[in-house]
C-alpha positions in Angstrom: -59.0 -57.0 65.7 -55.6 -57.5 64.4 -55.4 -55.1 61.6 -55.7 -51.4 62.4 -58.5 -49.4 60.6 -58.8 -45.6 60.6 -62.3 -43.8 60.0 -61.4 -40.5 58.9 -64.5 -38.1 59.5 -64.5 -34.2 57.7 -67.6 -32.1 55.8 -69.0 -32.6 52.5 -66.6 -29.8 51.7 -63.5 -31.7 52.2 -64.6 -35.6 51.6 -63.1 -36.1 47.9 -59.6 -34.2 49.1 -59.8 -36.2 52.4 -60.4 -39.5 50.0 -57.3 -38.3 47.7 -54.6 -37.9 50.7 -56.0 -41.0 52.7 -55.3 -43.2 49.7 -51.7 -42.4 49.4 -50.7 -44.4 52.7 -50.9 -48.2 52.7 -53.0 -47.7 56.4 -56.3 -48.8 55.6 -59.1 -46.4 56.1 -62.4 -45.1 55.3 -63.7 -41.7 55.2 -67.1 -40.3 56.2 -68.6 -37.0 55.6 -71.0 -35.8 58.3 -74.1 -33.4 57.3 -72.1 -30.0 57.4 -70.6 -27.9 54.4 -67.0 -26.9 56.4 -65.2 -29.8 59.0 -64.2 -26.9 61.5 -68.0 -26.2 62.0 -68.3 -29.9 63.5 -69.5 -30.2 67.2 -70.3 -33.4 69.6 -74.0 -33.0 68.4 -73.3 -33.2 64.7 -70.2 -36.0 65.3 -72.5 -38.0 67.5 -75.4 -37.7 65.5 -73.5 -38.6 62.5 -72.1 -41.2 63.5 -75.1 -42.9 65.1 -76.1 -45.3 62.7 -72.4 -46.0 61.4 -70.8 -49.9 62.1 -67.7 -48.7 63.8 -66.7 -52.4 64.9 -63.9 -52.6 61.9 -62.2 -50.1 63.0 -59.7 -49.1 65.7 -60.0 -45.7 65.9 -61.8 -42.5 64.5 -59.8 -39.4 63.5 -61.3 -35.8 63.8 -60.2 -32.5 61.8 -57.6 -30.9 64.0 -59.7 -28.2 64.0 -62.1 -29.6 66.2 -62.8 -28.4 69.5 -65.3 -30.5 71.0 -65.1 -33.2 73.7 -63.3 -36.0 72.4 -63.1 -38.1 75.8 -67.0 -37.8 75.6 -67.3 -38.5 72.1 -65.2 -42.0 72.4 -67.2 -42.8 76.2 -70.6 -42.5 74.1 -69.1 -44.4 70.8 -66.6 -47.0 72.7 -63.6 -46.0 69.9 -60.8 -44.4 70.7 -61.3 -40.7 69.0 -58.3 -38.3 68.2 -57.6 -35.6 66.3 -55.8 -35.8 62.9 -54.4 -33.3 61.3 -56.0 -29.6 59.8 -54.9 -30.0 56.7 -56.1 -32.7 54.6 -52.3 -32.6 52.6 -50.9 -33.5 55.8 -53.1 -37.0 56.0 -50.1 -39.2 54.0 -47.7 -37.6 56.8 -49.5 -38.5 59.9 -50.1 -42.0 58.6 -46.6 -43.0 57.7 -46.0 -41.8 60.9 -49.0 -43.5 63.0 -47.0 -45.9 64.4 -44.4 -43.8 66.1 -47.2 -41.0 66.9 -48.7 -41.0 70.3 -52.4 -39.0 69.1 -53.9 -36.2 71.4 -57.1 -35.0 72.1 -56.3 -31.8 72.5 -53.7 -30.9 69.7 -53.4 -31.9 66.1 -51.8 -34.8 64.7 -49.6 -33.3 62.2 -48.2 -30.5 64.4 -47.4 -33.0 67.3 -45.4 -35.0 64.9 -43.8 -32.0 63.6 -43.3 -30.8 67.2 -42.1 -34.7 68.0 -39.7 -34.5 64.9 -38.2 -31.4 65.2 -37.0 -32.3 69.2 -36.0 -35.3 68.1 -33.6 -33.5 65.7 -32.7 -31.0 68.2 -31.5 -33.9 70.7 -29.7 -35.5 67.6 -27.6 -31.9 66.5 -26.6 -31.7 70.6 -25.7 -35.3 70.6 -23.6 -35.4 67.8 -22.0 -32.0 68.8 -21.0 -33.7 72.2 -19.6 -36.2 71.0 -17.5 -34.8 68.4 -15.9 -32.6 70.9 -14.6 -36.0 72.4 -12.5 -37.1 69.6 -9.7 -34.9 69.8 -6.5 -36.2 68.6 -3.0 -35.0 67.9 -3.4 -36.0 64.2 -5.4 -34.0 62.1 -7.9 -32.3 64.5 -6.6 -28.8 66.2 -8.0 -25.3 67.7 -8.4 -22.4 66.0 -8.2 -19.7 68.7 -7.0 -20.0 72.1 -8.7 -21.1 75.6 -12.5 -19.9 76.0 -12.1 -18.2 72.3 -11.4 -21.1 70.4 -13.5 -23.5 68.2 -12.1 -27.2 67.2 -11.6 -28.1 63.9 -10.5 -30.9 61.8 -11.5 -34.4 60.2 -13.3 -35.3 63.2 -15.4 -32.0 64.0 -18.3 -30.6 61.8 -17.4 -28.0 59.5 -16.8 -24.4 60.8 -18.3 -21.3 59.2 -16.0 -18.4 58.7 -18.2 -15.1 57.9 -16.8 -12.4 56.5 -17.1 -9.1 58.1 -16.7 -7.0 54.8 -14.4 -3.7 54.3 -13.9 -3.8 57.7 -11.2 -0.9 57.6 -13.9 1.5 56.2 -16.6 0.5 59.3 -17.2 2.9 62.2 -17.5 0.9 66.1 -21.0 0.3 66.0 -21.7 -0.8 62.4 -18.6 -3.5 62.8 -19.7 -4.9 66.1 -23.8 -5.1 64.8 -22.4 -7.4 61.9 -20.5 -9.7 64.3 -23.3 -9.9 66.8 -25.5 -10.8 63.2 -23.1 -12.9 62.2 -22.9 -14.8 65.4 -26.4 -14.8 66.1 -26.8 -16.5 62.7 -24.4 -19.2 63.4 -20.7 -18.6 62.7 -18.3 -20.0 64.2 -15.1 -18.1 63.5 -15.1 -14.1 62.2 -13.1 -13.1 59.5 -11.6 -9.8 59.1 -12.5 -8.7 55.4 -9.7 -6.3 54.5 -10.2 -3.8 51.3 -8.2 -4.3 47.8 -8.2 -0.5 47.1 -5.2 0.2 49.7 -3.4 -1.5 52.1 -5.2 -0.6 55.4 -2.4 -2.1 58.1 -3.1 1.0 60.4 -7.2 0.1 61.3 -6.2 -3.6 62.1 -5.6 -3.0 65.7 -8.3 -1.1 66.2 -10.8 -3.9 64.7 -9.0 -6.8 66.5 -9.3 -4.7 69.8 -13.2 -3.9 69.6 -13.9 -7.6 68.4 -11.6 -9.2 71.1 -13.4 -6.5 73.8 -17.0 -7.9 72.6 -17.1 -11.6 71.5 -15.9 -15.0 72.5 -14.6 -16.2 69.0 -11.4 -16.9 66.7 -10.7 -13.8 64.8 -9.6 -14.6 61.2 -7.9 -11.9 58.9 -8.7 -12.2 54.7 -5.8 -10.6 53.1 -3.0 -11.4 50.5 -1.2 -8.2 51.6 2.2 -8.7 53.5 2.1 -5.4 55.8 -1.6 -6.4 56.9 -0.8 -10.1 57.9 2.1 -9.0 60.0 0.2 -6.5 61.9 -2.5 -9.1 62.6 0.1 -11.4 63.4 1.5 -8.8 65.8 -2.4 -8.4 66.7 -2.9 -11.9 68.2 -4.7 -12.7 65.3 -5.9 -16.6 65.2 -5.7 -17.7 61.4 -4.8 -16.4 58.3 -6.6 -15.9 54.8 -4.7 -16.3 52.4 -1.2 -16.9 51.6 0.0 -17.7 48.2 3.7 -17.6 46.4 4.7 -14.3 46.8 4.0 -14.4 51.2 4.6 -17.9 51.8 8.6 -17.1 52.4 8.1 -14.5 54.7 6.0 -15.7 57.3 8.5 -19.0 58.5 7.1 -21.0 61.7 4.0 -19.5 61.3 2.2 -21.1 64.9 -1.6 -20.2 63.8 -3.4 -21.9 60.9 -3.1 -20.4 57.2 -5.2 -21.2 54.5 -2.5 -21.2 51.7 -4.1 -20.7 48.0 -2.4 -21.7 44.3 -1.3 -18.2 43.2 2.0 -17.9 42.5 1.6 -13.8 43.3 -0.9 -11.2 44.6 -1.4 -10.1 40.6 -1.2 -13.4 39.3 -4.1 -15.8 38.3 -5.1 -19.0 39.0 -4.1 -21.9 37.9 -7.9 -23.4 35.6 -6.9 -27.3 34.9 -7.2 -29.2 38.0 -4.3 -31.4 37.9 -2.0 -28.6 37.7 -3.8 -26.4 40.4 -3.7 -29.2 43.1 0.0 -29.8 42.1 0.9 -26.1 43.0 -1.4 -26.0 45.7 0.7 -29.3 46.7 4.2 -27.6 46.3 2.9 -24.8 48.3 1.9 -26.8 50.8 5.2 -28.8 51.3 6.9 -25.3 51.2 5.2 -24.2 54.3 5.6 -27.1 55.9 9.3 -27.3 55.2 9.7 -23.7 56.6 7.8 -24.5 60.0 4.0 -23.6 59.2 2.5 -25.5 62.0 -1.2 -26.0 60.1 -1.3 -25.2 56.9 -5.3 -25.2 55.3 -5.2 -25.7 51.6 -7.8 -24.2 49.3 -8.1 -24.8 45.8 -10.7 -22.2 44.7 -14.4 -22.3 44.5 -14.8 -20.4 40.9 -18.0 -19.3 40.2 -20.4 -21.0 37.8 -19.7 -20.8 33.5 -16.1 -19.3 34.6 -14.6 -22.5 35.8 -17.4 -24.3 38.6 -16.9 -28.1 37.7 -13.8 -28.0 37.4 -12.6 -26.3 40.7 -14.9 -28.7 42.3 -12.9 -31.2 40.6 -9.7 -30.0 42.4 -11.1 -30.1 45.7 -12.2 -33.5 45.2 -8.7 -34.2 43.8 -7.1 -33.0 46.9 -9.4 -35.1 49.0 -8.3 -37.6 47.1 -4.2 -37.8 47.6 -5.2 -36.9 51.8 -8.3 -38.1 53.2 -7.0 -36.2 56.9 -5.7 -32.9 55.8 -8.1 -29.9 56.6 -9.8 -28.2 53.7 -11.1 -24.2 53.0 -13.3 -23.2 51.1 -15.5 -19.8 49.9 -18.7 -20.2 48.7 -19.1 -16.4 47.8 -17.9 -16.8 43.9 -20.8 -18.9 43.5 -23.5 -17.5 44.9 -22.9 -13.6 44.6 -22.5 -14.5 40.7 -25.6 -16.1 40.1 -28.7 -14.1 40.1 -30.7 -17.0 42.0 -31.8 -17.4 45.5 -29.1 -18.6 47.8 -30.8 -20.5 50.4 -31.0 -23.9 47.4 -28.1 -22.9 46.4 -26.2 -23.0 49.6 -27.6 -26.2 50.8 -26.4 -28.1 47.7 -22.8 -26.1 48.3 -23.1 -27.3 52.0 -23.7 -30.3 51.0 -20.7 -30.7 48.4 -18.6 -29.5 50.9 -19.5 -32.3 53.6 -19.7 -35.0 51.1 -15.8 -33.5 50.3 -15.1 -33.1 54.6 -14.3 -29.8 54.7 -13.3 -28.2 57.5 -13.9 -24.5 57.4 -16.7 -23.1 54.7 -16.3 -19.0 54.5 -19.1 -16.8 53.7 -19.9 -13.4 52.3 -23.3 -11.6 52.7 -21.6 -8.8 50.6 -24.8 -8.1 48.6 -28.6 -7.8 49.6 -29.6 -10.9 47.6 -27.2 -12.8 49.7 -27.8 -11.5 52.7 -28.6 -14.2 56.1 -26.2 -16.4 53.9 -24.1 -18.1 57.3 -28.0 -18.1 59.0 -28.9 -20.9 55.2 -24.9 -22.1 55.7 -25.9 -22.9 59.5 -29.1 -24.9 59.1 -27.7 -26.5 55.6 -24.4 -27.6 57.6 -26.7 -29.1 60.5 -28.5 -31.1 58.3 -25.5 -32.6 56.7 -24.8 -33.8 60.7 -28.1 -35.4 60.5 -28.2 -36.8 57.1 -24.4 -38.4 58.2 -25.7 -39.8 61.4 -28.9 -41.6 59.5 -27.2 -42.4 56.8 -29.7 -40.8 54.7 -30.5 -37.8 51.9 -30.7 -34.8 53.8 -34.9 -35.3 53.5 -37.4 -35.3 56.0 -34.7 -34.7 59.1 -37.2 -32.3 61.3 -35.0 -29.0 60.1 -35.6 -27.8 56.7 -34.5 -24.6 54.2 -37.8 -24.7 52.4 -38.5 -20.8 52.7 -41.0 -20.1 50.1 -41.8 -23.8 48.8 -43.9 -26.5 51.1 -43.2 -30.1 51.1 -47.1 -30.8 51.3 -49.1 -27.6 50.0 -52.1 -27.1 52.6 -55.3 -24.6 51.2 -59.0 -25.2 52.1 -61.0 -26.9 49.5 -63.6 -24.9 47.2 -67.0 -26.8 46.2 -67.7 -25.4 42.7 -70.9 -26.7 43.3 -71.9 -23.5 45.4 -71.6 -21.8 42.6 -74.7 -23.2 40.8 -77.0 -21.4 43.4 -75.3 -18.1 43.8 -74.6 -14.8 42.6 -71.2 -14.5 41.3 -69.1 -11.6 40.7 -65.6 -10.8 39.0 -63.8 -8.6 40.8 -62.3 -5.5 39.1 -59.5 -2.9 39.9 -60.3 -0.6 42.4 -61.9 2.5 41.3 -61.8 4.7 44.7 -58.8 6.4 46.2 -57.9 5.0 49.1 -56.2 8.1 50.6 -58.1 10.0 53.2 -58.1 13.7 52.7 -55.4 15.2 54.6 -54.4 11.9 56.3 -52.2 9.2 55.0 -50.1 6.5 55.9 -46.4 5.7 55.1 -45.5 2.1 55.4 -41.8 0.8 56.1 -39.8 -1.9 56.9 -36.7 -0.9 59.5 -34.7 -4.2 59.8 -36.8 -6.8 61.5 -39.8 -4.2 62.3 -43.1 -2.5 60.1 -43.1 0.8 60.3 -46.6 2.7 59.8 -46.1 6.4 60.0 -49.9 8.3 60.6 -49.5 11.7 58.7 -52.2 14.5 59.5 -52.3 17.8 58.7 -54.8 18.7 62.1 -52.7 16.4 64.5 -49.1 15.2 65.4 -48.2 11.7 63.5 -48.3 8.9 65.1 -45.6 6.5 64.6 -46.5 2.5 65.2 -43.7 -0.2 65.0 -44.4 -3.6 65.3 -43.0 -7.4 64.5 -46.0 -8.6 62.0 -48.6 -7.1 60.0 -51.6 -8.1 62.7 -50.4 -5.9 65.6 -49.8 -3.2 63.6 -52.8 -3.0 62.3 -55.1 -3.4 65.4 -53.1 -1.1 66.9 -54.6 1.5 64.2 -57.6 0.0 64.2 -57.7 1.2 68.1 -56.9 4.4 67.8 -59.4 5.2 65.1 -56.6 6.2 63.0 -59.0 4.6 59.9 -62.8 5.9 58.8 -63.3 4.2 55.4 -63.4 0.6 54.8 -61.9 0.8 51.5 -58.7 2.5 53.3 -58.9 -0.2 55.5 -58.7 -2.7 53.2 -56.0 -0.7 51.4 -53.7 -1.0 55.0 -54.4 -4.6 55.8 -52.5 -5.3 52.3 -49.9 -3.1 52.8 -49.4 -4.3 56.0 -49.5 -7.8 55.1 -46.9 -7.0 52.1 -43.9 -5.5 54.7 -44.5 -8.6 56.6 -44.0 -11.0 53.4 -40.8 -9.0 52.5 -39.8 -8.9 56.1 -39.9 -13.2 55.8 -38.5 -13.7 52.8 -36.1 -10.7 52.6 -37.7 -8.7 50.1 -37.5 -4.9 49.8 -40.4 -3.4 50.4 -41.9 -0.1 48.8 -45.3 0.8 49.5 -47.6 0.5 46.8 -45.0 -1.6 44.7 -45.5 -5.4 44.0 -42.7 -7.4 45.9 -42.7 -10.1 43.3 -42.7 -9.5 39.8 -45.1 -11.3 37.3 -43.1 -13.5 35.8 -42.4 -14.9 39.3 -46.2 -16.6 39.4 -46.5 -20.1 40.0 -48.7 -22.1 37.1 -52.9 -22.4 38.2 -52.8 -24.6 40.9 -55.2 -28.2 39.7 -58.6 -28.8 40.7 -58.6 -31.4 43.7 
């Protein structure tokens, strides 16, 4: 048989979805449903029996639900064709198909998560490779460190882009609250931490105090973002390793500067920037050639990332200017005017950022988690930047790479199928508000969520609270469940939401409040179709 044939076997339940996905590949297949309502109930019995009477000689293989967790080996001995298991969900069928050829099937696991699994190494290896290699084209050119010996990071035309996060108000941070946001901010993926000074007052006197307790705890290039004179010349006294920003009324002071300066087109600390494009880059230009002339060894120009309806396109348009008249020179730029001035989610709006700035090869991308809406912004800058590595190698859209940033949205939506057709023989019943008060008398629960951990908080007025923390909603609640902590169904029922709520905030990072909806009602998707 020279043309493979797939026989796709499921429950009466899920034959029509099964039918719908399996079309959408150009595989050719066929799909039977056995004599059961659900596919996960199927056993060797009801497969074998099933199938008895079925010509299997067209095809070259049969492919199970990957819920199934009977013996396949047996199964293919008794029917002599190979049988595997596909995937659980019948949205993932298209996936596994496009994929067959590459795909070595299991018995024992399901086809969509071992291609997943397969994908995502796949990427992995790539990211390392890349990486690796990178690291072995530095020149004298345009590349250079930022940072000296073990504390230094590469940067330049021929590395990928570095992320410079912003520890914010530094100055006003006590020891432990400063070195928890580096250790965040390097957990997350920075490469460089930047030394957020405050506006209110110059603040030269904390800097060696927040140099010294970074430098004693971390590996990594120390940046300092400032436009006041006193503060960059104690950094500079400091050891600091790069300087944000410079403009026209600094530039003249600091003469053979040896560590890289981003340099910005303000002609003063109170002045504003330039909005046309053409004239921006041109001062940003003269600027440039000024440092240079007075011995800056690496001067970084950035043009200005304003935020959207206050001048978006067309500072984009200077950085692509400036790209323009120097393909090799280093570029900076902040993405915090965009996204902490648009009420939307930054995770889509990061990755599109990321990947303006790699389509413009930029070298150092700075960001701000300065507000809760923003906050694991360098974690979304990370993943978004290690696409763009991927999307470069394969010369491709930065699609189907084996990483992702869909948080809240699926590429292929996966639910179980409903058979209206039950319906026709049973009693059915509208649900309606709760009547009944699910508080216990003189017992209740508080429900919170402390950074990456649920909270439940047992309140009784006959016996000391109990206190149980925990990373999701399920061991949270079995571990009240044990302890007999609940008598009434109803307040069980009341917990397992609550529960399951803190966890959905804790994931998509949502404030929680018990008893409060995390989304709002405007937020709800349209009635998903009928399959």
């Amino acid at each position: 048989m020279n043309e493979t044939k797939i026989l796709l076997v499921t429950g009466k339940q899920a034959k029509e979805l099964v039918k719908k996905y399996s079309k959408q590949s150009d595989l050719k297949t066929e799909v039977d449903a056995l004599p059961i309502e659900i596919a996960s109930f199927m056993n060797l019995n009801t497969f074998l029996k099933g199938l008895e009477d079925r010509d299997l000689e067209p095809f070259s293989m049969i492919l199970v639900p990957g819920q199934a967790e009977f013996d396949l080996q047996k199964a293919e001995e008794t029917l002599g064709v190979p049988v595997f298991k596909g995937p659980k969900h019948a949205a993932d069928i298209p996936f596994v198909l496009e994929n067959f050829e590459s795909l070595n099937l299991f018995k024992e696991i399901p086809a969509a998560e071992m291609l997943e699994e397969k994908i995502s190494k796949r990427a992995e290896k790539q990211l390392e490779k890349i990486k690796k290699e990178t690291y072995e084209k530095m020149t004298e050119n345009s590349n250079f460190k930022v940072g000296t010996e073990e504390k230094s990071v590469l940067a330049g035309p021929d590395f990928p882009l570095k992320i410079v996060a912003e520890i914010i108000d530094a100055p006003n941070l006590p020891k432990n609250r400063l070195l928890e946001q580096a250790a965040h901010y390097l957990e997350n993926g920075a490469d460089i931490l930047d030394i957020g000074m405050t506006t209110e007052e110059e603040r030269s006197e904390e800097i060696p105090r927040i140099i010294s307790q970074l430098r004693n705890n971390f590996e990594v290039p120390l940046s300092i973002d400032t436009t006041d004179r006193s503060e960059i010349e104690t950094a500079l006294a400091e050891g600091i390793d790069m300087i944000i920003s410079i403009d026209g009324s600094t530039i003249e002071h600091f003469s053979g500067l040896d560590v890289p300066s981003v340099i910005i087109p303000r002609k003063s600390k109170t002045g504003s920037i330039i909005q046309k494009p053409e004239e921006r880059v041109k001062k940003l230009w003269d600027l440039i050639e000024k440092a240079i002339d007075l011995g800056y060894e690496k001067p970084i120009p950035d043009p200005i990332l304003e935020p959207v309806n206050k001048g978006f396109t067309n500072s984009l348009s200077a950085f692509r200017k400036m790209r323009r008249d120097d393909p090799e020179i280093p570029l900076f730029m902040g993405v915090g005017n965009v996204i902490e001035l648009f009420d939307a989610d930054s995770i889509g709006m990061t990755a599109l950022l990321v990947g303006m700035a790699s389509e413009l090869d930029i070298s150092f991308l700075l960001s701000v988690e300065a507000s809760d809406k923003t906050k694991r912004n360098v974690s979304e800058m990370a993943k978004a930047r290690d696409m763009m590595l991927l999307a470069e190698r394969r010369n491709s859209v930065p699609k189907n790479l084996g990483i992702d940033l869909l948080q809240l949205k699926q590429k292929r939506l996966r639910f179980d199928p409903y058979d209206e057709e039950i319906e026709k023989h049973s009693e059915i019943i509208e649900a309606s508000p709760s009547k009944e008060n699910s508080i216990q008398v003189g017992k209740y629960f508080k429900i919170s969520v402390l950074e990456s951990r649920i909270v439940a908080v047992f309140h009784s007025s006959k016996k000391p609270n109990v206190v149980i923390k925990g990373e999701n909603a399920e061991e949270v609640c079995r571990e009240i469940l044990e302890k007999g902590l609940v008598e009434k169904p109803s307040h069980a029922a009341y917990l397992g939401r609550e529960l399951q709520k803190a966890e959905v905030a804790l994931r998509t990072g949502r404030g929680y409040v018990q008893e409060e909806k995390i989304f709002s009602p405007e937020n709800r998707y349209p009635p998903r179709e009928k399959t």
